[in-house]
DOTORMI-566485 format. One record per residue (C-alpha): x, y, z; residue number from 1; residue in three letters. Coordinates in steps of 0.25 Angstrom, whole numbers, plus 5000, padded with zeros to 4 digits. Example, Ala and Ser with C-alpha at 12.3 -4.5 7.8 and 13.67 -1.06 7.14 Angstrom:
DOTORMI-566485
PT      u      v      w   pos   code
PT   5049   4982   5031     1    ALA
PT   5055   4996   5029     2    SER
***
This chain:
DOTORMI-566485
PT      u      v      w   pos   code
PT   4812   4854   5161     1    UNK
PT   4812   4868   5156     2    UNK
PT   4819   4879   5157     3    UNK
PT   4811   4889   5164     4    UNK
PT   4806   4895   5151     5    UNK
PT   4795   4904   5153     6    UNK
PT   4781   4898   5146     7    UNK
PT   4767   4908   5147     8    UNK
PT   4756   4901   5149     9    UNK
PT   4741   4909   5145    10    UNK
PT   4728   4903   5147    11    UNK
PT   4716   4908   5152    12    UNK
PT   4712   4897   5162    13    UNK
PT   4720   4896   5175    14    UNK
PT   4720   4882   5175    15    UNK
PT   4726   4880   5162    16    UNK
PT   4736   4890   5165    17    UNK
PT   4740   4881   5177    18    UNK
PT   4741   4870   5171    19    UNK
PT   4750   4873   5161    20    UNK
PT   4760   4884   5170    21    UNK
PT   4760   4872   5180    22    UNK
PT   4765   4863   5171    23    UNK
PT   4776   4870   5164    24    UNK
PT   4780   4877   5176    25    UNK
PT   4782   4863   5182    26    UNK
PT   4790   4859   5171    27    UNK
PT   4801   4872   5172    28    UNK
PT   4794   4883   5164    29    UNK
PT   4793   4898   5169    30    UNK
PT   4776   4899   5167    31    UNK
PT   4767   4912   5167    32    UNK
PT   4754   4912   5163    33    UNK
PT   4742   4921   5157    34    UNK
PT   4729   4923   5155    35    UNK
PT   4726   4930   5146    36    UNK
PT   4732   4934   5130    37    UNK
PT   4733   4948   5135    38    UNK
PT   4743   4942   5148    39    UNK
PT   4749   4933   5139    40    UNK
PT   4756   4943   5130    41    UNK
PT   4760   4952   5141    42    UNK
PT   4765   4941   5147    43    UNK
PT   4773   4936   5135    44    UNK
PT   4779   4951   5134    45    UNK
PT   4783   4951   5149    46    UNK
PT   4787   4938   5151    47    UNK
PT   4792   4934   5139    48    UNK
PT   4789   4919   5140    49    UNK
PT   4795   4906   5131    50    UNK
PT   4783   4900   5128    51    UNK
PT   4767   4903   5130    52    UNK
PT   4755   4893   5131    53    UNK
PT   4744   4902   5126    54    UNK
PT   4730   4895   5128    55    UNK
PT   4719   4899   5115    56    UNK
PT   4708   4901   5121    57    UNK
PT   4708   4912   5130    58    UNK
PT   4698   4925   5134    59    UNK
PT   4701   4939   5126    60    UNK
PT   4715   4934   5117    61    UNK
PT   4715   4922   5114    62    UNK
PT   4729   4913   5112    63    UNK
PT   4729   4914   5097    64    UNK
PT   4728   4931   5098    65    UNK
PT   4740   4929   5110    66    UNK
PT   4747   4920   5102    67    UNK
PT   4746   4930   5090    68    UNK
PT   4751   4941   5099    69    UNK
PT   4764   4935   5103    70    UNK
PT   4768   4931   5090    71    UNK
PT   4766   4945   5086    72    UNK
PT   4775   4950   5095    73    UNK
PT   4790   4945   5087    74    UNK
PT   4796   4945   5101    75    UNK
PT   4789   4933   5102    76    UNK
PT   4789   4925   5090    77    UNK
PT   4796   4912   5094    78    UNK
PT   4789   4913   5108    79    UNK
PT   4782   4898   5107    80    UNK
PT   4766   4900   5109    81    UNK
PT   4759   4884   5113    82    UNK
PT   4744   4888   5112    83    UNK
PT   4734   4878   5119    84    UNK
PT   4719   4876   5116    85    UNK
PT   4709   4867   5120    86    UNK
PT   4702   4871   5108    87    UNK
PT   4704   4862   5092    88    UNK
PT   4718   4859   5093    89    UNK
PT   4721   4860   5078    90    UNK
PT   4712   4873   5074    91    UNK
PT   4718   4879   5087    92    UNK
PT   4731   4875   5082    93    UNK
PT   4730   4883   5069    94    UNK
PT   4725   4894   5076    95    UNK
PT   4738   4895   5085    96    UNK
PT   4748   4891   5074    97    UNK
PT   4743   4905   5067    98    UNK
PT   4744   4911   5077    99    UNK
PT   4756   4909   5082   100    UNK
PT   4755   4898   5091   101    UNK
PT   4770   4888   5091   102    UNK
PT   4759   4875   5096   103    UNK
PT   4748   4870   5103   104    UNK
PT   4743   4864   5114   105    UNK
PT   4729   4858   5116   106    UNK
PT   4720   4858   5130   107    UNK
PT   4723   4850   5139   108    UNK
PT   4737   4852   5137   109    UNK
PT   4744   4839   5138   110    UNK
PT   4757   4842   5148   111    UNK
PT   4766   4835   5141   112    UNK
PT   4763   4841   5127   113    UNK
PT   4762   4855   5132   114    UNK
PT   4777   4853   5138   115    UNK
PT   4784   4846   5126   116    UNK
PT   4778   4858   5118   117    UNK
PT   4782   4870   5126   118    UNK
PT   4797   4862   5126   119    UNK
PT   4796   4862   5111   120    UNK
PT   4793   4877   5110   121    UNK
PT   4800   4882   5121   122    UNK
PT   4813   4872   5114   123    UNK
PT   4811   4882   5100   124    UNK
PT   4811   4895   5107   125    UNK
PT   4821   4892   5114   126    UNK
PT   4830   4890   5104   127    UNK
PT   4826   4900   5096   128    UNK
PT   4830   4910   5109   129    UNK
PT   4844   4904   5105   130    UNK
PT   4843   4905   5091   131    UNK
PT   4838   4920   5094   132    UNK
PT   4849   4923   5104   133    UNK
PT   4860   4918   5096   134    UNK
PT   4856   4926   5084   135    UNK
PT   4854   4938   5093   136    UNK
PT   4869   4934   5098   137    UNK
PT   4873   4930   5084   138    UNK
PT   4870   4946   5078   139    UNK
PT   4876   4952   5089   140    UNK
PT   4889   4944   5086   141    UNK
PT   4887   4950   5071   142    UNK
PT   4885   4962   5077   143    UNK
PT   4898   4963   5086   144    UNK
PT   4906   4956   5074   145    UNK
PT   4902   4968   5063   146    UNK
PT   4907   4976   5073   147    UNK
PT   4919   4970   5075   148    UNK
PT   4920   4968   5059   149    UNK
PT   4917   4982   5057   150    UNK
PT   4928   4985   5068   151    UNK
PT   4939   4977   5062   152    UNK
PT   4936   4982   5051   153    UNK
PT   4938   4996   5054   154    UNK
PT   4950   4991   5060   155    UNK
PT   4954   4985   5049   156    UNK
PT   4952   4997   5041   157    UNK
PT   4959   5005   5050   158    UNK
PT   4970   4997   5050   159    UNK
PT   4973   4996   5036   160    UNK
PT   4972   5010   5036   161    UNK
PT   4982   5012   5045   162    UNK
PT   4991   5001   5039   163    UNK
PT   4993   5011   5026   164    UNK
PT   5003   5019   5036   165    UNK
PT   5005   5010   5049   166    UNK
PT   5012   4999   5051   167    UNK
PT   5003   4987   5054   168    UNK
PT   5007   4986   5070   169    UNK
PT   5004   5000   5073   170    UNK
PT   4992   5001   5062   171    UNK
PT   4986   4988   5071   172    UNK
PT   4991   4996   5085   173    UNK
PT   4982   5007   5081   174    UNK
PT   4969   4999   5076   175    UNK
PT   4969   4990   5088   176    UNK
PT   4971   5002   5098   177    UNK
PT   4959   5010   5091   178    UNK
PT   4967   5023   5092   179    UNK
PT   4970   5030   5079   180    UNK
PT   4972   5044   5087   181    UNK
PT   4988   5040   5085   182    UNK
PT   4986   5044   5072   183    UNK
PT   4981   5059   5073   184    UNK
PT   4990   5069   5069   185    UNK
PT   5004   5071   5079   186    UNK
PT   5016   5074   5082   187    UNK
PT   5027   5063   5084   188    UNK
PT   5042   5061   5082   189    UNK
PT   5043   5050   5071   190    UNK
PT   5056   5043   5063   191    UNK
PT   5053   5045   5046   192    UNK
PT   5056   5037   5036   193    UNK
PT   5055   5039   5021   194    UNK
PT   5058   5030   5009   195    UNK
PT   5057   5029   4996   196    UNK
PT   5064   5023   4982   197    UNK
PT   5077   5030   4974   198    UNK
PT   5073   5032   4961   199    UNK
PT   5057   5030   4960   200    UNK
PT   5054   5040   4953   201    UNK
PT   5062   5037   4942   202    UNK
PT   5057   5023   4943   203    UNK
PT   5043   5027   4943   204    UNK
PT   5045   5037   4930   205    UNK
PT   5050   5025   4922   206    UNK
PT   5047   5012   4927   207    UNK
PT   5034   5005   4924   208    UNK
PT   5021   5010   4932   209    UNK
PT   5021   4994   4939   210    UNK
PT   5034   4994   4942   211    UNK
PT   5033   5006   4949   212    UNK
PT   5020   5001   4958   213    UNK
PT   5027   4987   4960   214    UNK
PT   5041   4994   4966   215    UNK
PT   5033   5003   4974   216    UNK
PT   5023   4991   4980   217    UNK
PT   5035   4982   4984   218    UNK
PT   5041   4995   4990   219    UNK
PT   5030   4998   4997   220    UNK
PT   5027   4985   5003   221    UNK
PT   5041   4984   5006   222    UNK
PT   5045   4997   5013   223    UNK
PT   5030   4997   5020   224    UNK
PT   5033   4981   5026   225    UNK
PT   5045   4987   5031   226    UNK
PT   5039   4999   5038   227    UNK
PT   5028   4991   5044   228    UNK
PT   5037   4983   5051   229    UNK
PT   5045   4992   5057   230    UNK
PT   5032   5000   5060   231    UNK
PT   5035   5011   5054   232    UNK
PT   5022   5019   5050   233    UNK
PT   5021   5024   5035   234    UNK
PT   5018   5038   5033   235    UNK
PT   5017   5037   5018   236    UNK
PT   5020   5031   5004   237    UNK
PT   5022   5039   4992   238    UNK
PT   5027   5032   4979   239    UNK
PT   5040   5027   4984   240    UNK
PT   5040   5036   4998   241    UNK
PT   5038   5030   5011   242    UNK
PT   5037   5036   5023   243    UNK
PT   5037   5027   5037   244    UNK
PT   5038   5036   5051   245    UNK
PT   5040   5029   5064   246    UNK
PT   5033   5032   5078   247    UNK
PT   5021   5035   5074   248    UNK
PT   5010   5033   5074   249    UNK
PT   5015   5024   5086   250    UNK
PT   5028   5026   5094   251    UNK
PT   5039   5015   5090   252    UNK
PT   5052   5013   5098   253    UNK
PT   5064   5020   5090   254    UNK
PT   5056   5026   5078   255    UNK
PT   5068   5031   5073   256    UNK
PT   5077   5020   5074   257    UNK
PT   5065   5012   5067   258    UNK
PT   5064   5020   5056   259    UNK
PT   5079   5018   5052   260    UNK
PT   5078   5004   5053   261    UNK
PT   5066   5003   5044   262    UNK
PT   5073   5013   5035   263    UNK
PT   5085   5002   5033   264    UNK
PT   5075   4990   5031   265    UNK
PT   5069   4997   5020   266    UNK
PT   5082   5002   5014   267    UNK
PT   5086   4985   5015   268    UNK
PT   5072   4982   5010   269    UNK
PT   5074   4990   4998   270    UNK
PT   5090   4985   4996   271    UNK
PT   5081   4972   4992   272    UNK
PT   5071   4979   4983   273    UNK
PT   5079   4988   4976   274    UNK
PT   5088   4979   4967   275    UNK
PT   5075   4972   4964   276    UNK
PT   5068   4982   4958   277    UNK
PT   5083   4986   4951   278    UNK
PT   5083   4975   4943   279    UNK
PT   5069   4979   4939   280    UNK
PT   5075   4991   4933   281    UNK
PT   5069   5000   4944   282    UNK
PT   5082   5006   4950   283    UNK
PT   5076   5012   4964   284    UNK
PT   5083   5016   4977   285    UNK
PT   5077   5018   4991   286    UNK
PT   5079   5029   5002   287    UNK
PT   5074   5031   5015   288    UNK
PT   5075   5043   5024   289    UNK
PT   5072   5043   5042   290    UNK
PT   5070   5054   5049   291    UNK
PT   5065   5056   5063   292    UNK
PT   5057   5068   5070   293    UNK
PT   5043   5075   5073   294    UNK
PT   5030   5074   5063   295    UNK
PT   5018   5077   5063   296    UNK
PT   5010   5064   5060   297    UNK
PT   4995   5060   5057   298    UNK
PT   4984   5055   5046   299    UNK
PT   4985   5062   5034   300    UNK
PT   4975   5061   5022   301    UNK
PT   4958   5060   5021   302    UNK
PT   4947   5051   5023   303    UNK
PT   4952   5037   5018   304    UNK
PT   4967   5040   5017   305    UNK
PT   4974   5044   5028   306    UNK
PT   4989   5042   5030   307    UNK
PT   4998   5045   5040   308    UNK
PT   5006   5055   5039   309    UNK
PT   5019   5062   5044   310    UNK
PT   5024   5077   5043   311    UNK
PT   5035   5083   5049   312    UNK
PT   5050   5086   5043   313    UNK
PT   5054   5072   5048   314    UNK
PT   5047   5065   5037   315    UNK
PT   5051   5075   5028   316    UNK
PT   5065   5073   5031   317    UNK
PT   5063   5057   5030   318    UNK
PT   5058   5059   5018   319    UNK
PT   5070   5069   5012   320    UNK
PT   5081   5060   5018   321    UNK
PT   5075   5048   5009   322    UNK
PT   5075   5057   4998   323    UNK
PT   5089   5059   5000   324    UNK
PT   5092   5044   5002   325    UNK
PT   5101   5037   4990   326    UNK
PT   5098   5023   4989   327    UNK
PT   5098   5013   5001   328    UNK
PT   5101   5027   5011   329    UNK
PT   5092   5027   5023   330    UNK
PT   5096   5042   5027   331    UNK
PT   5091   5047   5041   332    UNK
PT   5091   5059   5049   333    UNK
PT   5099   5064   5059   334    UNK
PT   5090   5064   5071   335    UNK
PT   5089   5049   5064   336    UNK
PT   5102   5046   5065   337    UNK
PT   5104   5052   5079   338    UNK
PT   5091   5043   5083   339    UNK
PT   5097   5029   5078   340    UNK
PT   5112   5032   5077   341    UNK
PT   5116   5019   5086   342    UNK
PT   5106   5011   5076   343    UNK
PT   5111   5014   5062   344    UNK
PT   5124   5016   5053   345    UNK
PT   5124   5029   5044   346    UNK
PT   5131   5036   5034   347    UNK
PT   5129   5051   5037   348    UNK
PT   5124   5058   5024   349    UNK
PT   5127   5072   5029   350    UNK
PT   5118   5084   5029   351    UNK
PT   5108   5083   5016   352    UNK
PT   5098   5095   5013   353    UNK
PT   5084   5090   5013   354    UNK
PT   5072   5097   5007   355    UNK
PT   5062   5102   5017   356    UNK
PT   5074   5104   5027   357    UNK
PT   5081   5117   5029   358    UNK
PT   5093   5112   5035   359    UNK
PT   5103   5099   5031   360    UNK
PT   5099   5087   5037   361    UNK
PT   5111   5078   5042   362    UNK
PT   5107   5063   5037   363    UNK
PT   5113   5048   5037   364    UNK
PT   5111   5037   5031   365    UNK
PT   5108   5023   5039   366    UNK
PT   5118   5013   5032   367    UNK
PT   5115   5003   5041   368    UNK
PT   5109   4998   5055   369    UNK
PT   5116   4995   5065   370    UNK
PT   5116   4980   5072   371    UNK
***
């Protein structure tokens, strides 16, 4: 049995017609019929059928000049075409075969034949539909993956971008969110801290060009592990300068409090670089300032090299308190100190005059942290 494909039967003579709509619509086809070339084609636009039996010899356009015009519409290439004549079978053939025609059937139709055929064409288009409809499905998969490539992409992109100044978990936070506004221009109360190496300059002048650049990369790498894990965001390297800040671009818990226990990692990080690289000669020291209050933060720089950036006096006075750090000093402020007092044990410096400051600025010195 079929199933209930839709077959268009054209032939001039009534009886014929019967015939053969009778019999396949016995057997489970969906039959409609013409009389005509003219009807035919309207028919095969309207209906859209999967198969025609298209007799030759007919009044006005024959089966060879229908035939011709199906296959000249491309929306109908595979449609299979059994043309039926009672006229030379093998010249007729030719004539159908040229034009069109996927096979023949001679008059008086044997039943039999005329059913295994219409199941073998009926079995091709079908599985050309298939093959149609999966490569159909098939680009728009390749379509939807380009865009998702192109997307990740971008992500990718834009996260490597804001990998240069964030740490990882905040830089994936604000590519999986979409919502990059949290890095326009604002006003937010932040914890500073700036480090850099005793003695670099003097280093740099008289050591060799590579010694400088390997010191600098394991420094780098090093100090920027460190302020990636405690999620500290980095406002800038310069040389041997680093700046982290913390609360921003996204709130942490304690910022201050963080910024003073990244300080003392780094300060212990260093205690095992630095005899290291004195035993290479290079005699280098480390200092770190933390300061706490109000800046003014956002995207600095121009198309293709952005960084982000903070302004304000407390990162200049993080970075003048690690200017004035000796050697293994982690020196803080006093709004520092009055923010994690119950956290650390200090030395208190006293009052220092700082560039850029009018007044004396009271200062400590984090020894320790406390258990």
């Amino acid at each position: 049995m079929s199933g209930g494909e839709k077959i268009l039967v054209v032939d001039d003579t009534p009886l014929n017609v019967k015939l053969l709509a009778d019999r396949l619509s016995a057997v489970g086809y969906d039959i409609a019929t013409a009389t005509s070339g003219e009807e035919a084609l309207e028919k095969v636009k309207q209906w859209q059928p999967d198969l025609v039996l298209l007799d030759v010899i007919m009044p006005g356009m024959n089966g060879y000049e229908v035939c011709r015009k199906i296959r000249n519409d491309i929306g109908n290439g595979i449609l299979p075409v059994i043309m039926i004549t009672a006229l030379d079978p093998e010249e007729e053939r030719v004539k159908g075969l040229d034009a069109g025609a996927d096979d023949f059937l001679t008059k008086p139709v044997n039943v039999a034949e005329l059913e295994a055929r219409v199941r073998s064409l009926l079995r091709v288009k079908d599985l050309y539909d298939k093959i149609q409809t999966q490569a159909a499905e098939l680009e728009e998969w390749n379509a939807k993956l380009e865009t998702r490539v192109q997307s990740q992409v971008a992500q990718m992109e834009q996260l490597a971008r804001l990998k240069r100044f964030l740490s990882p978990q905040v830089a994936d936070l604000i590519v999986s969110s979409g919502d990059e506004s949290v890095l326009d221009s604002h006003r937010s109360q932040i914890a500073a801290l700036f480090c850099d190496l005793r003695g670099f300059t003097h280093f740099s002048e008289t050591a060799e060009p590579e010694d400088v650049i390997a010191v600098l990369q394991t420094y780098h790498e090093e100090m920027g592990r460190l302020i990636h894990e405690y999620e500290g965001t980095i406002d800038h390297r310069a040389g041997d300068g680093i700046m982290a800040i913390f609360n921003d671009p996204l709130p942490c818990d304690d910022p201050t409090l963080r910024a003073v226990r990244l300080a003392t990692a780094l300060r212990e990080r260093m205690a095992g670089l630095l005899p290291e690289w004195r035993n290479l000669g290079h005699e280098l020291g480390f200092g770190v300032g933390v300061s706490t209050g109000y800046a003014t933060i956002g995207l600095v720089g121009f198309e293709g090299r952005f960084d982000y950036c903070a302004n304000g006096s407390v990162v200049n006075l993080a970075a003048r308190l690690s200017d004035e750090a000796l050697d293994g000093q982690v020196l803080i402020s006093q709004r520092v100190f009055n923010a994690v007092t119950d956290h650390v044990e200090v030395d208190e410096i006293g009052e220092l005059s700082l560039k850029g400051f009018s007044q004396p600025v009271r200062v400590f010195d984090v020894t320790s942290l406390k258990e």
